[in-house]
N, C-alpha and C positions, 0 to 999 in steps of 0.2 A: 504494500500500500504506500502511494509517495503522498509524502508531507499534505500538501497540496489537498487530500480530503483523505486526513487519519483524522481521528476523532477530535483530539487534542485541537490540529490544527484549526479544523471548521467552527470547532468551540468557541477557540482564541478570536479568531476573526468574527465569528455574529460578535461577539463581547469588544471587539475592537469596535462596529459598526454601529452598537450599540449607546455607546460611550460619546463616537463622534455624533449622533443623532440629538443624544443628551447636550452637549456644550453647546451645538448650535440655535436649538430650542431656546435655553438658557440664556445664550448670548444678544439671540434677538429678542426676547423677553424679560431678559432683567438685568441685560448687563453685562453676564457673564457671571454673574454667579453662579457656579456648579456646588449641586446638594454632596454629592462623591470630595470634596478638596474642601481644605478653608474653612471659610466662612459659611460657606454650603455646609458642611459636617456640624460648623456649632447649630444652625438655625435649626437643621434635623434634631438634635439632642435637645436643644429647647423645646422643641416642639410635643416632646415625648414627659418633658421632665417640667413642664408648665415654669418653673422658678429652680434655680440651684446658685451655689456658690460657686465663683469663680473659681478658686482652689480645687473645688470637686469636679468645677466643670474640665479642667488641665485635665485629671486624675483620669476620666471616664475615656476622655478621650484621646490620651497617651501626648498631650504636647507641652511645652514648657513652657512654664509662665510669664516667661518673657515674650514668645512667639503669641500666646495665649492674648496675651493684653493687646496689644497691636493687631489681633483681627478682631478682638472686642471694640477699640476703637472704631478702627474702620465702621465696623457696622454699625456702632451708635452712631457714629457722624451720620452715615445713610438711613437715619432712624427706623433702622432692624429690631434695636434693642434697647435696653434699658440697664442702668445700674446705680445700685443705691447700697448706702450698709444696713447692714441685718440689722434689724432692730434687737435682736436677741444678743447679738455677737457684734460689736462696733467695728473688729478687723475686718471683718467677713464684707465681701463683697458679693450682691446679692445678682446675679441677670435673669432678667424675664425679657420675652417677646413683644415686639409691641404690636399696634393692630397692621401694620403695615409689614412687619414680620410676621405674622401669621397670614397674612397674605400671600406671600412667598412662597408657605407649604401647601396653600391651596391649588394651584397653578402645578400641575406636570404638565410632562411630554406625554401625546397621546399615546402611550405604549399600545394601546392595544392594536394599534393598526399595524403594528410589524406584525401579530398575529392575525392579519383577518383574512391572510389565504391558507389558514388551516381548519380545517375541518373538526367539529368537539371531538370526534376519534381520536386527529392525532395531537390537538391541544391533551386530551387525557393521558396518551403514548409519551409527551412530552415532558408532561408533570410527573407523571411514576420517575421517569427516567432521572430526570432533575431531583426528587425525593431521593431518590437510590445512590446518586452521585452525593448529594449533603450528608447523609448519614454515613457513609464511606469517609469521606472529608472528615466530618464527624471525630469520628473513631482516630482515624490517621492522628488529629488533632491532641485529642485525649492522649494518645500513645505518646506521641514525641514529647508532651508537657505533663506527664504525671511525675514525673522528679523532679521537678522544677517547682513542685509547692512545699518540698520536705525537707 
C-alpha cells in the first residue's frame, strides 16, 4: 500500500483539510481566531468552566503564566473577557466570558457539510471506526503515562 492512501496517511490529510477549512472560517469570521491555538483554547475553556482563576486557568491548560497573561490581555483588549480579583482571595485573578465572548463559541464552521455526501450507513461505519481508534488511543495513553503519576 503507498503512502498516498495507507490509513494513516488519508487520516493525516482529511485532518490537515480539516484544520485549513477551520482557520479560514475563523479568519473571515472573526479574525483569525482559531478555537485549536491561543486565544481560541482559553475562550473554549471559558466557555466550559463559566469563571476560573487565572492561575488555574495556566494549570488546565498546560501554559505559562507569562505567555498566559498576554493572551489574556489581548483578549480583554478585544473585549472576549473579563478580569477582576476574587473577592474570596485578593491574589487571585478571576476571568469570565463576556457576552461578546460567548459569542465567539456560538458561531462554528458548518462541519457538517464535509459530511453531507455520506450516507447515515456510512456516517455510522464512521463513528464505530473513530470510537474504536479513541479507545485504542485511549489505552496506548494510559500505558505510556501510568508511571509517571508514582
Amino acid at each position: 500500500m503507498d503512502k498516498k492512501h495507507s490509513v494513516i496517511g488519508t487520516f493525516l490529510e482529511t485532518y490537515r483539510l480539516m484544520n485549513s477549512y477551520q482557520m479560514i472560517w475563523y479568519r473571515k469570521n472573526f479574525g483569525g481566531l482559531d478555537p485549536q491555538q491561543g486565544q481560541g483554547r482559553i475562550l473554549l475553556a471559558l466557555r466550559r468552566m463559566n469563571s476560573i482563576t487565572q492561575k488555574e486557568l495556566g494549570l488546565m491548560l498546560d501554559i505559562r503564566p507569562q505567555s498566559l497573561g498576554e493572551l489574556l490581555q489581548k483578549l480583554e483588549s478585544n473585549g472576549y473577557i473579563t478580569r477582576h480579583r476574587s473577592p474570596t482571595d485578593k491574589r487571585a485573578l478571576v476571568v469570565e466570558l463576556t457576552e461578546k465572548g460567548e459569542t465567539f463559541q456560538k458561531y462554528r464552521p458548518e462541519y457538517e457539510l464535509m459530511f453531507q455526501d455520506l450516507s447515515p450507513k456510512e456516517r455510522s461505519a464512521m463513528i464505530q471506526s473513530l470510537e474504536k481508534i479513541s479507545e485504542r488511543l485511549n489505552d496506548l495513553i494510559e500505558k505510556e503515562t501510568e508511571d509517571d503519576f508514582y
